[in-house]
BAFI-3210 file (N, C-alpha, C; in Angstrom, 3 decimals, decimal comma, padded with zeros to 6 digits):
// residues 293
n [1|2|3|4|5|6|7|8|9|10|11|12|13|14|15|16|17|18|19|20|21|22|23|24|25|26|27|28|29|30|31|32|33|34|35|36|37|38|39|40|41|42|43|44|45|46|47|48|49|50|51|52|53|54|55|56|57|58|59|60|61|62|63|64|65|66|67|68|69|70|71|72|73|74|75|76|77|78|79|80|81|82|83|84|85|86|87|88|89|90|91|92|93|94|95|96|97|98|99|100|101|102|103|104|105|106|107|108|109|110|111|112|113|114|115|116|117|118|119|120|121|122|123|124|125|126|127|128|129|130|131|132|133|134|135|136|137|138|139|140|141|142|143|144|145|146|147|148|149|150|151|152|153|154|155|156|157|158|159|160|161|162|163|164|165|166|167|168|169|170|171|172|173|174|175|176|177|178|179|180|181|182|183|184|185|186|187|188|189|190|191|192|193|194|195|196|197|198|199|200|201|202|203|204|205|206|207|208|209|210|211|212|213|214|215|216|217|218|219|220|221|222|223|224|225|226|227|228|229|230|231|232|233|234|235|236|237|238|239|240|241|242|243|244|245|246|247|248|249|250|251|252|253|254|255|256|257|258|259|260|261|262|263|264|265|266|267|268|269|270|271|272|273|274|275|276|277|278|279|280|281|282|283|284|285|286|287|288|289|290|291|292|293]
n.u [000,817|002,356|003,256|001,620|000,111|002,825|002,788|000,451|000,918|003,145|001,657|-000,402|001,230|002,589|000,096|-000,418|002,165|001,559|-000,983|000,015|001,689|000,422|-000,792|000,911|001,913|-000,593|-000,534|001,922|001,087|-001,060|000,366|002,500|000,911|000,148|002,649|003,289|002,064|002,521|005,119|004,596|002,688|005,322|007,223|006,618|006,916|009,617|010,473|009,630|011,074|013,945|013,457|012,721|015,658|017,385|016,858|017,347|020,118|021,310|021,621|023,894|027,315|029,688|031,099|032,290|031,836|030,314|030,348|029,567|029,568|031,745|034,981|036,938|040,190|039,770|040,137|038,646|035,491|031,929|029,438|025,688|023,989|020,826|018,839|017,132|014,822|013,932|013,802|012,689|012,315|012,522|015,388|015,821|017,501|020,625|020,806|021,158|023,649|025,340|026,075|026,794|029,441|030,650|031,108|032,212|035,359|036,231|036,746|038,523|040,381|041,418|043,013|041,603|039,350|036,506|034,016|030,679|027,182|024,361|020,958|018,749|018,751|019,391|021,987|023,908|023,755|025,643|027,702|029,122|030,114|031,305|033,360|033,660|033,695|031,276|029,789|028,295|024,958|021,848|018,947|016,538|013,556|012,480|012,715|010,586|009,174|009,790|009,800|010,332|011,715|013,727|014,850|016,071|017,703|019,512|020,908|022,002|023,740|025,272|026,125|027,598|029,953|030,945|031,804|033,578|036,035|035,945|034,692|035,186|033,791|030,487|027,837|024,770|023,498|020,692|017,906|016,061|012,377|011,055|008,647|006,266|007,412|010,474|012,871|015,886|018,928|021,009|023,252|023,608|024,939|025,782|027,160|030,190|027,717|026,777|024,948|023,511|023,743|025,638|026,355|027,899|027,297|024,719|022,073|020,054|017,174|015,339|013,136|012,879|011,839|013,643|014,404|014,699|017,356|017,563|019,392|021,725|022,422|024,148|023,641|020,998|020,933|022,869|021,134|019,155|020,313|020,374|017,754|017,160|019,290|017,653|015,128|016,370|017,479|015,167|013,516|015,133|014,553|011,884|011,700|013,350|011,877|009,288|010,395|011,389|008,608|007,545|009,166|008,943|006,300|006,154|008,064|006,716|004,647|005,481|006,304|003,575|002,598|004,475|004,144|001,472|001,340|003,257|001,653|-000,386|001,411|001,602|-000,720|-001,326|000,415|-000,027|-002,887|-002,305|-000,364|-002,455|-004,432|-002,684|-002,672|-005,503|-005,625|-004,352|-004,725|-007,744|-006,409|-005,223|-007,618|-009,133|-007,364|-007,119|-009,865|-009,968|-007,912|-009,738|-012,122]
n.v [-001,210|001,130|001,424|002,332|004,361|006,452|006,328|007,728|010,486|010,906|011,591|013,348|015,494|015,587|016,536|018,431|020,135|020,306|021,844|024,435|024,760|024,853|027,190|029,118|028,721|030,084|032,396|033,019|033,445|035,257|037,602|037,489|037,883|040,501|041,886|041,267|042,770|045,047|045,252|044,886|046,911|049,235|048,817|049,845|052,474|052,375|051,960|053,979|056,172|055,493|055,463|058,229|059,028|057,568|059,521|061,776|061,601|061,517|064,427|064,837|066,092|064,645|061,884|063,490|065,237|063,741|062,064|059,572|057,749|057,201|055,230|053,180|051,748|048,489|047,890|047,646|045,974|046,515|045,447|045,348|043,374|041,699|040,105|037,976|038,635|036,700|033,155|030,028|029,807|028,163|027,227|029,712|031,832|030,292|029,903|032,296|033,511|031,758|031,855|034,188|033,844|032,505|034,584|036,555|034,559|034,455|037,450|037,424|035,645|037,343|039,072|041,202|043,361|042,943|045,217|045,145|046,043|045,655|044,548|042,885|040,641|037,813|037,838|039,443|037,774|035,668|036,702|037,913|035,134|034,820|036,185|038,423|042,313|043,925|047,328|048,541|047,909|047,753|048,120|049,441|050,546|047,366|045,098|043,800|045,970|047,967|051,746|053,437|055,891|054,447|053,046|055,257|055,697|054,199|053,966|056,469|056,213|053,906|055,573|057,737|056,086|055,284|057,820|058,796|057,366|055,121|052,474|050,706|049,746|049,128|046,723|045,266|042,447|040,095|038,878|037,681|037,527|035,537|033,053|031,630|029,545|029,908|031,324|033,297|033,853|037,022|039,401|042,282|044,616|047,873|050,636|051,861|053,554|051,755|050,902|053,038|054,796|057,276|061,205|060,704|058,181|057,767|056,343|057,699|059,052|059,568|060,820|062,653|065,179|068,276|070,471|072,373|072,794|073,552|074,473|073,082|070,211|068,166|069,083|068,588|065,677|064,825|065,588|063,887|061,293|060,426|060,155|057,856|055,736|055,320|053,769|052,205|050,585|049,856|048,493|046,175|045,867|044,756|042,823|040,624|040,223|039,605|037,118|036,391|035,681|034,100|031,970|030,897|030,246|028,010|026,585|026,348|024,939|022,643|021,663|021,048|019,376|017,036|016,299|015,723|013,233|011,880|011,400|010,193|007,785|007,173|006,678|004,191|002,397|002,629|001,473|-001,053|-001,845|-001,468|-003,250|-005,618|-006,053|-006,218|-008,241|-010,316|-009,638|-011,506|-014,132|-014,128|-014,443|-016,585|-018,684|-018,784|-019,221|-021,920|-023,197|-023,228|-024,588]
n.w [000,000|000,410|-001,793|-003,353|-002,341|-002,625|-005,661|-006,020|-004,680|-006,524|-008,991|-008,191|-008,089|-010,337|-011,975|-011,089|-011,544|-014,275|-014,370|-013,837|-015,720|-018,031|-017,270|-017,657|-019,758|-021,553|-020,373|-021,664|-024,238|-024,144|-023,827|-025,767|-027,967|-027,477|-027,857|-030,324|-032,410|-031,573|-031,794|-034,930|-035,694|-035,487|-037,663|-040,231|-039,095|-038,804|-041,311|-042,923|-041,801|-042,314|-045,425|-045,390|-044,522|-046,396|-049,170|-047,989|-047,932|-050,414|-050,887|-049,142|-049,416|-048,720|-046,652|-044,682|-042,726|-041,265|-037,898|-037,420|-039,695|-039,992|-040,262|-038,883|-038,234|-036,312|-033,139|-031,027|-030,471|-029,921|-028,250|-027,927|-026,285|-025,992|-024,067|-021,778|-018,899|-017,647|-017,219|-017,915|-020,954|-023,066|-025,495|-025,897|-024,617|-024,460|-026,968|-027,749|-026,309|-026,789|-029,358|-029,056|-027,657|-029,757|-031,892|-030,384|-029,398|-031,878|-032,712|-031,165|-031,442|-033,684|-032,637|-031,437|-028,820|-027,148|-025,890|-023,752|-023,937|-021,861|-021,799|-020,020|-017,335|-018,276|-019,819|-018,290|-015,543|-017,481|-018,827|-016,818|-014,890|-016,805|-016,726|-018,482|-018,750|-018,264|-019,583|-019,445|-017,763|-018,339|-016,461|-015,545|-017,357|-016,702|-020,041|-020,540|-020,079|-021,495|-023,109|-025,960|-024,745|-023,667|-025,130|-026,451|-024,681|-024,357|-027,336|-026,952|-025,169|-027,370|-029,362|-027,896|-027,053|-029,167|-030,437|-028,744|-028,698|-027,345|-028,449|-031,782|-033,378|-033,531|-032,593|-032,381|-030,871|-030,911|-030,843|-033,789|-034,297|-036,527|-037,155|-035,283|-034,625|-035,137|-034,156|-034,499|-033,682|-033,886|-035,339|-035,956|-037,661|-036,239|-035,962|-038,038|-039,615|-042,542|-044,136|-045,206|-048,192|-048,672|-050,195|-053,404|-053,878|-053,113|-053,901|-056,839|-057,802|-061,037|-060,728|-058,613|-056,531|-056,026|-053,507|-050,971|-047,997|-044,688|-042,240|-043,433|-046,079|-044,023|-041,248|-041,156|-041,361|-039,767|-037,216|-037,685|-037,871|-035,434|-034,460|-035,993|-035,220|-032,088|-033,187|-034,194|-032,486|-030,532|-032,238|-032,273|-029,409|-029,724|-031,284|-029,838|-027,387|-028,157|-029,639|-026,944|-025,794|-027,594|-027,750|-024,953|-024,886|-026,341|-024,898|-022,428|-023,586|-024,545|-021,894|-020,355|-022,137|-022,384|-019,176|-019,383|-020,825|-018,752|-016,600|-017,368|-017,789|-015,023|-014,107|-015,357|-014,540|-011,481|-011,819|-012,112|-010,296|-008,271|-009,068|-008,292|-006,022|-005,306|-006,365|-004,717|-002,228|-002,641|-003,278|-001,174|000,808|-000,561|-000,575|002,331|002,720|001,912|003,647|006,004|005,418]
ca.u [000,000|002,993|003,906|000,485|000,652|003,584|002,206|-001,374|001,719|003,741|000,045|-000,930|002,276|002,619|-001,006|-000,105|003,101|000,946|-001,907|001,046|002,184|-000,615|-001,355|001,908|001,734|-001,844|000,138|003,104|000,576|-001,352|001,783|002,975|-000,144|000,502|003,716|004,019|000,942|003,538|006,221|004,302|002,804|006,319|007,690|005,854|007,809|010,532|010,414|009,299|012,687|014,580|013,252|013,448|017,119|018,029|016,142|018,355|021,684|022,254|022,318|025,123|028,200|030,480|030,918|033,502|030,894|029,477|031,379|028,559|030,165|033,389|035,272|038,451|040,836|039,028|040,571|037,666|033,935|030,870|028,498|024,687|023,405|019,405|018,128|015,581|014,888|013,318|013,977|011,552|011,555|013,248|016,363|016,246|018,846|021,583|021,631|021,940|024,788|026,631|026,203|027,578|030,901|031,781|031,461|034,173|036,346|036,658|037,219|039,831|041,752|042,425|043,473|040,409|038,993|034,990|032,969|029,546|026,164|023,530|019,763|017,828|019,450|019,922|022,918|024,311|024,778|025,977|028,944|029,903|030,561|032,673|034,842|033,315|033,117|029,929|030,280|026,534|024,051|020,282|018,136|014,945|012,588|012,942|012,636|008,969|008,082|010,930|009,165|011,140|012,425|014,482|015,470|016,916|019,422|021,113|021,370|022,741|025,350|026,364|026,394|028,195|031,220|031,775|032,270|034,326|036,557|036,071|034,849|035,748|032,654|029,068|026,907|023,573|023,291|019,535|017,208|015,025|012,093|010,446|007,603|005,764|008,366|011,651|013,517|017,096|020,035|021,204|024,530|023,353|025,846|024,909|027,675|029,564|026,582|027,425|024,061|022,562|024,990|025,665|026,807|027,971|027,524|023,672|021,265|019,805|016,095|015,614|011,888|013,483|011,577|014,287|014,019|015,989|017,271|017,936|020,552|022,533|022,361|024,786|023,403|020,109|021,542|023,347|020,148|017,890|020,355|020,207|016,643|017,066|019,521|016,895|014,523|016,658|017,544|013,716|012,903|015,852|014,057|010,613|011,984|013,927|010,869|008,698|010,981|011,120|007,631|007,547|010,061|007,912|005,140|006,155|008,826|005,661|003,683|006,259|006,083|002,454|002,134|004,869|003,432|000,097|002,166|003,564|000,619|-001,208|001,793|001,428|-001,684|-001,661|001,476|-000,589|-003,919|-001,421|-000,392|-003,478|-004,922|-002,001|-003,039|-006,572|-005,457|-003,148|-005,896|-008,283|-005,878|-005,027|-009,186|-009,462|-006,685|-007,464|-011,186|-010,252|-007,339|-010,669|-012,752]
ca.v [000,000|002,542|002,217|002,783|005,841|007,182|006,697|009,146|011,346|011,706|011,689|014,240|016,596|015,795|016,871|020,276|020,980|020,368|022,921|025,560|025,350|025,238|028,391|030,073|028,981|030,917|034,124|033,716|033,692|036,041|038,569|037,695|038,410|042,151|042,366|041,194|043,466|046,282|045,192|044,630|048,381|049,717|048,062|050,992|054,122|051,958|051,952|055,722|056,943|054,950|055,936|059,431|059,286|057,461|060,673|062,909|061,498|062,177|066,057|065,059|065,947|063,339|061,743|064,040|065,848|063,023|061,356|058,349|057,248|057,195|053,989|053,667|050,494|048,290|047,372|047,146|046,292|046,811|044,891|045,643|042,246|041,855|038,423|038,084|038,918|035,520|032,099|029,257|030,029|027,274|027,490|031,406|033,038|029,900|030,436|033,509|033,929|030,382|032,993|035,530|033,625|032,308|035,588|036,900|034,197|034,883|038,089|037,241|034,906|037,995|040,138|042,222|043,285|043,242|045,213|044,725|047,044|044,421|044,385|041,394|039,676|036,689|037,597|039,701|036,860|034,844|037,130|038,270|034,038|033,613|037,222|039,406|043,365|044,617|048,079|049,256|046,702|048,585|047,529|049,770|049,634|045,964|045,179|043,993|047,679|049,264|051,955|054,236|056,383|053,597|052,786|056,157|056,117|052,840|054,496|057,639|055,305|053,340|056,761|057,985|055,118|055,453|059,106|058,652|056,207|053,701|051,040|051,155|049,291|048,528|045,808|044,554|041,169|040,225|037,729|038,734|036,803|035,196|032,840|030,908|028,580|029,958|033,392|033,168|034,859|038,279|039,810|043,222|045,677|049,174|051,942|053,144|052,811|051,177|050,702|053,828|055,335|059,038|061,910|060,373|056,863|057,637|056,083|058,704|058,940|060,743|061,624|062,928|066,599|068,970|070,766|073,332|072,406|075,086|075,042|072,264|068,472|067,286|069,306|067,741|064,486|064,207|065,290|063,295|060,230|059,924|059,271|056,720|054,410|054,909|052,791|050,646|049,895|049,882|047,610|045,094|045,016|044,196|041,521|040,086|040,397|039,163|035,953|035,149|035,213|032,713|030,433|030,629|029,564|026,862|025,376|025,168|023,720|021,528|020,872|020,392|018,075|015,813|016,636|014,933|011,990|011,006|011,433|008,805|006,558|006,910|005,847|002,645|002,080|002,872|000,511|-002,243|-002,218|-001,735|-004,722|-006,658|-006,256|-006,517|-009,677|-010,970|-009,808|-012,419|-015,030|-014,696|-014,710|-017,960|-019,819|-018,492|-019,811|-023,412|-023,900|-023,925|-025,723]
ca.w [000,000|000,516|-003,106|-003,915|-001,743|-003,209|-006,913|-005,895|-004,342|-007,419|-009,803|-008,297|-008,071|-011,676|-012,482|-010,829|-012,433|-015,588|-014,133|-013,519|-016,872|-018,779|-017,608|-018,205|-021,914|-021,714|-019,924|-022,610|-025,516|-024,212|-024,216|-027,099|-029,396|-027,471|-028,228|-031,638|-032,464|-030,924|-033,566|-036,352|-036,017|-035,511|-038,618|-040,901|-039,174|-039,054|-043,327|-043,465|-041,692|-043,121|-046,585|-045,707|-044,767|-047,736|-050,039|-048,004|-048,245|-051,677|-050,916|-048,047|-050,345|-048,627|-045,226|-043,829|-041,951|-040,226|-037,670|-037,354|-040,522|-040,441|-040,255|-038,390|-037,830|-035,125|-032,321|-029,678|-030,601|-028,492|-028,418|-027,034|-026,292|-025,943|-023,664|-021,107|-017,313|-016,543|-017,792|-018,515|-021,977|-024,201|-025,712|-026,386|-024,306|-024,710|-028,482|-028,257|-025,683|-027,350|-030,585|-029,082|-027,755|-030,763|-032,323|-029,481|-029,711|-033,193|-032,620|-030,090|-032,331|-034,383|-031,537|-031,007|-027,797|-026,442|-024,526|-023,892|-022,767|-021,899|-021,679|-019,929|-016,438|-017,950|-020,538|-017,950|-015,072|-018,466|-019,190|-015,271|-014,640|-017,479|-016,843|-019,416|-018,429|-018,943|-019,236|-018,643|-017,270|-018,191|-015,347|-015,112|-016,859|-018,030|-021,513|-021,395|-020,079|-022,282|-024,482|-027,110|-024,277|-022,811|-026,397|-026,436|-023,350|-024,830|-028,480|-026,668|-024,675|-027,425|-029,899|-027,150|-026,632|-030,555|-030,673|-027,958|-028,798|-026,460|-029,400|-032,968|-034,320|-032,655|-033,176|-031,697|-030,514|-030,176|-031,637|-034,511|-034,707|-037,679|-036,675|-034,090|-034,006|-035,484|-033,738|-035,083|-033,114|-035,309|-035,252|-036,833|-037,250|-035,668|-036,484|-038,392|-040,571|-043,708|-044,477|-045,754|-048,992|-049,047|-051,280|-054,514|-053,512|-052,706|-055,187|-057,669|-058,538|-061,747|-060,822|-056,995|-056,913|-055,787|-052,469|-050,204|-047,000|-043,801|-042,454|-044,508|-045,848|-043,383|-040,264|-040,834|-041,264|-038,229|-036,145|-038,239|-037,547|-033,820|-034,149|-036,673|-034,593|-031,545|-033,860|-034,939|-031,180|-029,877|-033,200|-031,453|-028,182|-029,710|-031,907|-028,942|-026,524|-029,066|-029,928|-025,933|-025,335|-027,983|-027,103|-023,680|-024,948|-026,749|-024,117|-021,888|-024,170|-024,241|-020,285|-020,312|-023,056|-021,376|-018,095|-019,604|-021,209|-017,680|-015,537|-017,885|-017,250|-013,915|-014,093|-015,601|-013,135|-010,157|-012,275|-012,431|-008,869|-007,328|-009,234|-007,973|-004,774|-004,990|-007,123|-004,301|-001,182|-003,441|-003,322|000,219|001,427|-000,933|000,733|003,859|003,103|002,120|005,017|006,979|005,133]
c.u [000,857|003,720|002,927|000,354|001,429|003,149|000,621|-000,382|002,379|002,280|-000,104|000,074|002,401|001,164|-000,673|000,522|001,946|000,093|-000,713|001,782|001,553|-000,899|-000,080|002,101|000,715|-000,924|000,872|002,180|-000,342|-000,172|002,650|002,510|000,254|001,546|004,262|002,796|002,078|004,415|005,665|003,956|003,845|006,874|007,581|006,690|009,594|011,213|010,507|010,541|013,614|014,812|013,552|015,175|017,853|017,491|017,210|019,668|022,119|022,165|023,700|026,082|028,991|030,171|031,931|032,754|029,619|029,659|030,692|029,092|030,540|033,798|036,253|038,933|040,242|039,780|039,552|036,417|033,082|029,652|027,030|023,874|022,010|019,057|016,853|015,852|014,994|013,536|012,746|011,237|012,752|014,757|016,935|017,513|020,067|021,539|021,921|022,961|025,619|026,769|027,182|029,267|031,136|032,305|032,826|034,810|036,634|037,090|038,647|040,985|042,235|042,405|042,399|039,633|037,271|034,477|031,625|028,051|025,308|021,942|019,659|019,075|019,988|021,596|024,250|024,485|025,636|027,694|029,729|030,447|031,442|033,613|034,728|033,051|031,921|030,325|028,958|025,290|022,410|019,396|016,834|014,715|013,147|012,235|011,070|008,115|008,820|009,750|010,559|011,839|013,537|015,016|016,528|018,255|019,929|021,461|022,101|024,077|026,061|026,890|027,880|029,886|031,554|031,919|033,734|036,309|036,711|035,586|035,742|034,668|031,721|028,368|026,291|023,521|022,035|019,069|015,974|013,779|011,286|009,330|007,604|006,639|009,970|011,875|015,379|018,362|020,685|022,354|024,316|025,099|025,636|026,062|029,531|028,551|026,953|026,021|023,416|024,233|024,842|026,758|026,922|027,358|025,810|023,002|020,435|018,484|015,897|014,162|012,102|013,090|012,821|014,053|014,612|015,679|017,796|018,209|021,212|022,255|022,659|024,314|021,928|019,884|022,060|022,136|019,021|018,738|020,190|018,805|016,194|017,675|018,572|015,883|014,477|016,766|015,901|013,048|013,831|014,880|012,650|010,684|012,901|012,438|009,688|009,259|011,140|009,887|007,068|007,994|009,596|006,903|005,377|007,040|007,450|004,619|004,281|006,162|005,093|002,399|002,981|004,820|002,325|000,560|002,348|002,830|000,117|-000,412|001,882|000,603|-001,987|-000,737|000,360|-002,133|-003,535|-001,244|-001,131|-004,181|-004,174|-002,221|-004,246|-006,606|-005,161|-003,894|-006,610|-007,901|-005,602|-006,410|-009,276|-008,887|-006,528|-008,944|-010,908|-009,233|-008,682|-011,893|-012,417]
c.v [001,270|002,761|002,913|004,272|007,141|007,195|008,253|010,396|012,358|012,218|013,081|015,525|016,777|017,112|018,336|020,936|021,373|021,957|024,511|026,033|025,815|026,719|029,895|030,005|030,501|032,366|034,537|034,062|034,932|038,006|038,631|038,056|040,140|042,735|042,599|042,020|044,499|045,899|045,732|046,320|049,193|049,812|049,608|052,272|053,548|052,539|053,341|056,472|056,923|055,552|057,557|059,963|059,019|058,834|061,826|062,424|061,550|063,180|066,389|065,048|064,752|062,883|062,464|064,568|064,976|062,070|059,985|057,212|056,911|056,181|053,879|051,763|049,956|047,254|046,925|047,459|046,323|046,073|045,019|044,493|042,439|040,496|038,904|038,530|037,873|034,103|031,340|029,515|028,938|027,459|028,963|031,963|031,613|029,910|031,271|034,118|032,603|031,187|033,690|034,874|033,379|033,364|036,075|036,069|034,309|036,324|038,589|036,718|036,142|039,172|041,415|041,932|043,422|044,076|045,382|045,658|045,727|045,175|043,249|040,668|038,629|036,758|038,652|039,085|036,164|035,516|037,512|036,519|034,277|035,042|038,137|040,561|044,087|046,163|049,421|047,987|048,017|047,753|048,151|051,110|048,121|045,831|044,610|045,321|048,333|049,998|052,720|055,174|055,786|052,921|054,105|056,264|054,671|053,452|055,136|057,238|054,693|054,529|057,375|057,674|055,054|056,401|059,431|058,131|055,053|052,567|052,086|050,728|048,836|048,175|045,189|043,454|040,943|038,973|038,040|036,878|036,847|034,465|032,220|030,420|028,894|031,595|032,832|034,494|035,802|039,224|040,834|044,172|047,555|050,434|051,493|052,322|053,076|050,926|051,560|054,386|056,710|059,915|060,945|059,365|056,199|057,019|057,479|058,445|060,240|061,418|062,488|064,497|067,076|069,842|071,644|072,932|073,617|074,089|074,580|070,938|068,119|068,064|068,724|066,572|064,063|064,884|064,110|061,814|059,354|059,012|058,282|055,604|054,558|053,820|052,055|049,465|049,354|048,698|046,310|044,600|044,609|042,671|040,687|039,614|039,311|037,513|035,237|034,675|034,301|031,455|030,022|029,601|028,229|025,791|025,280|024,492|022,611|020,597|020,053|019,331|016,882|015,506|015,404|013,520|011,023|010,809|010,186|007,781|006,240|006,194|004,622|002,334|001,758|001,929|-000,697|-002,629|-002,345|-003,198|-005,823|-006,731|-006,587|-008,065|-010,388|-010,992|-011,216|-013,392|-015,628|-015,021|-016,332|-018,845|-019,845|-019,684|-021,483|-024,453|-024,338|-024,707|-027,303]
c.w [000,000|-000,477|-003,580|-003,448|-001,973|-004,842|-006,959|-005,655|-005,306|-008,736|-009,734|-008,414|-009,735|-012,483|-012,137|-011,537|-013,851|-015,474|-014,426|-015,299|-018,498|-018,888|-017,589|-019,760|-022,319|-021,860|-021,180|-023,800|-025,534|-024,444|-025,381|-028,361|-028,824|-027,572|-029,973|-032,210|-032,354|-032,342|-034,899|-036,697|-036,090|-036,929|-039,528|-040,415|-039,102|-040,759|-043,447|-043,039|-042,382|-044,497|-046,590|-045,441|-046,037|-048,958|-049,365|-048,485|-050,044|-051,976|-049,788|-049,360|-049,897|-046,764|-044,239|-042,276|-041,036|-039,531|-037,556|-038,326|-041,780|-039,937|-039,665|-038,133|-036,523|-034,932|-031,047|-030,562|-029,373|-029,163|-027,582|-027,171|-025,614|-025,199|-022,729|-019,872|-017,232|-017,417|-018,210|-019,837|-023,214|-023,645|-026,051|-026,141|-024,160|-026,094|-028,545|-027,904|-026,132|-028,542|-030,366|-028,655|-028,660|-031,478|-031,875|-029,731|-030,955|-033,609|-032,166|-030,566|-033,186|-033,553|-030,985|-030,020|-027,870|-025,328|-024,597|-022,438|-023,002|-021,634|-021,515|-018,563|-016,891|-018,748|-019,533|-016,657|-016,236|-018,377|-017,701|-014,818|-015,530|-017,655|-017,782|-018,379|-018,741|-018,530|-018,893|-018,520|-016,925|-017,232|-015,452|-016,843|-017,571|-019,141|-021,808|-020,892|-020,589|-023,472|-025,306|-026,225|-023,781|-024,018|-026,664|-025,645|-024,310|-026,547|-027,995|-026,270|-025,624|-028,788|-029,040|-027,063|-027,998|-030,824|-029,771|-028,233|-028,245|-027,090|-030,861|-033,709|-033,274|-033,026|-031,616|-031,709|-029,890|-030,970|-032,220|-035,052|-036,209|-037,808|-035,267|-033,438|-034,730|-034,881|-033,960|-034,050|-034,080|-034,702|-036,045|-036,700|-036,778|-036,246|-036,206|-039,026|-041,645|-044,571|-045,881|-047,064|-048,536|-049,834|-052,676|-054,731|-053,135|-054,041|-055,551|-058,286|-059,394|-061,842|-059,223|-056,927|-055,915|-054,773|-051,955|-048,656|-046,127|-042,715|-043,392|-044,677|-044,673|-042,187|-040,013|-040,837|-040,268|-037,565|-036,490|-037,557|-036,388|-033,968|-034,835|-035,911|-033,136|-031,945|-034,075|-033,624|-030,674|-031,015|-032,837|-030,598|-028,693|-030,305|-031,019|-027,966|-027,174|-029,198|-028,199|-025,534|-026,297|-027,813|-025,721|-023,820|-025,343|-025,653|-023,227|-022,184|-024,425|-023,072|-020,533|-020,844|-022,541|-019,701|-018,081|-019,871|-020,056|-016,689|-016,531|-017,747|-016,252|-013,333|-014,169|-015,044|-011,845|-010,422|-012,003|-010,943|-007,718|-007,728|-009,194|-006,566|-004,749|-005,749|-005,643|-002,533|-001,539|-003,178|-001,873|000,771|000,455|-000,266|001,918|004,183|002,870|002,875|006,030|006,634|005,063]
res [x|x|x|x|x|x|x|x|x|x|x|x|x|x|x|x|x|x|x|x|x|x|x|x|x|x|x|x|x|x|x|x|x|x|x|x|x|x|x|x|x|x|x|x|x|x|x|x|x|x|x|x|x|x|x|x|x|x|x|x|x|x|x|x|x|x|x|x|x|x|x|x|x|x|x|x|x|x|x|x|x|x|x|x|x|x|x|x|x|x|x|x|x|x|x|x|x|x|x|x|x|x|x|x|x|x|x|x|x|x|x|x|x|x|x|x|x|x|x|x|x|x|x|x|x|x|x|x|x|x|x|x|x|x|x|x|x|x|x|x|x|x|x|x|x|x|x|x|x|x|x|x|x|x|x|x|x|x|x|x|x|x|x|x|x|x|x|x|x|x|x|x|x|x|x|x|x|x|x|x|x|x|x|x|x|x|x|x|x|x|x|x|x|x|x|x|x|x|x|x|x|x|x|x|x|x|x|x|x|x|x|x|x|x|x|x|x|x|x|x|x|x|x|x|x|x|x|x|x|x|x|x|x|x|x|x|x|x|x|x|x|x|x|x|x|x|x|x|x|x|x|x|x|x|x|x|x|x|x|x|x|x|x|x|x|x|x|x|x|x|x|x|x|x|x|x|x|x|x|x|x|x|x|x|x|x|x|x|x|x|x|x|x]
***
């Protein structure tokens, strides 16, 4: 009877976990239809900046006048890595911090140094164990209440540490997702920006109506750009945010469903052994009854 005991014991602990995770799938899915809802509207002024920077830069005559970029021999990158607060969510934040070492050691083999601003607790215990300096650790608000202002201070910092000189090149480390079930780790590159052309080098539309700018190309270019890499940063954390509360959902739909799996083998465990006893009671009352007959 005190295996039987211990089978209803573990049954039912199982059945709980199950309850518990069931309804964190619910939570993650419910957060993730309001997040990726948040993205998807973003996406659109994302495009429209974008588009209007590229329309200016071919009145910037060259890039002398814009130190954003300018390119210089790199000796130290920076990296602004994107993970989570809270775990339970798959495999998310070890691909994307096993990503990110190999990146460094490959950096490392050819003599180039790291340092690293973080978003999300978990990639910042990740790098403090294995001896990495973090050299700003964003804490408040966390990244599922980050809006566009809190996208701003980490543009400004890592704007900042490349004007500076304290990197030589800066790239975002985040995870951009793609669906339900695929978010891919993304090694963007952030500045200089190589992205957009300018002066000569800009593409040339020959229907492009002609315009006058006050004060100059390149003075409204460098204000206009700040608030382009805020965007690009704030379009990181949604597609990061976005990709864990997927990988949430699905690792506990994962639980549950093998949650449910092992409670039913418990069952016919705990079917099996009770009808070996009520077999084996049976047996003893029969030969009990015809010792005295």
């Amino acid at each position: 009877m005190a295996n039987l005991k211990e089978l209803r014991g573990r049954i039912k602990s199982v059945a709980s976990i199950a309850q518990i995770t069931r309804a964190m799938e619910m939570v993650a899915s419910m957060k993730l239809r309001k997040v990726q809802a948040k993205a998807q509207s973003f996406h659109p002024y994302v495009d429209e900046i974008r588009q209007m920077i590229e329309r200016l830069a071919g009145k910037v005559t060259s890039t002398a006048e814009l130190p954003l970029f300018q390119g210089r021999e790199v000796e130290t990158v920076g990296f602004l890595v994107i993970a989570s607060d809270r775990g339970l969510c798959g495999s998310y934040n070890s691909n994307l911090l096993f990503g990110l070492k190999r990146v460094v050691d490959a950096l490392a083999a050819e003599g180039k140094k790291a340092k690293f601003w973080v978003y999300g607790r978990k990639a910042y215990g990740w790098l403090t164990r294995r001896g990495f300096a973090v050299e700003r650790f964003f804490v408040e608000p966390p990244l599922d209440k980050a809006d566009f202002a809190a996208a701003k201070i980490v543009a400004e910092a890592l704007v900042d540490a490349f004007q500076t000189g304290a990197v030589d090149d800066v790239r975002v480390f985040y995870t951009r997702f793609q669906s339900m079930i695929k978010f891919v780790p993304t090694d963007s590159p952030f500045l200089p920006i190589r992205s957009i052309a300018v002066g000569d080098e800009a593409a040339k539309d020959d229907y492009e109506l002609d315009f006058l700018l006050e004060p100059d190309a390149a003075t409204v270019f460098n204000h206009l750009m700040p608030r382009y890499l805020e965007t690009v940063v704030f379009d990181a954390m949604l597609q990061s945010l976005t990709s864990e509360h997927a990988s949430r959902r699905m690792a506990m739909k994962g639980a549950t469903d093998a949650a449910v799996r092992m409670n039913k083998g418990l069952k016919k465990v705990y079917n099996r052994a009770r009808q070996e006893n009520i077999t084996k009671e049976l047996l003893d009352i029969v030969g009990g009854a015809n010792a005295v007959g």
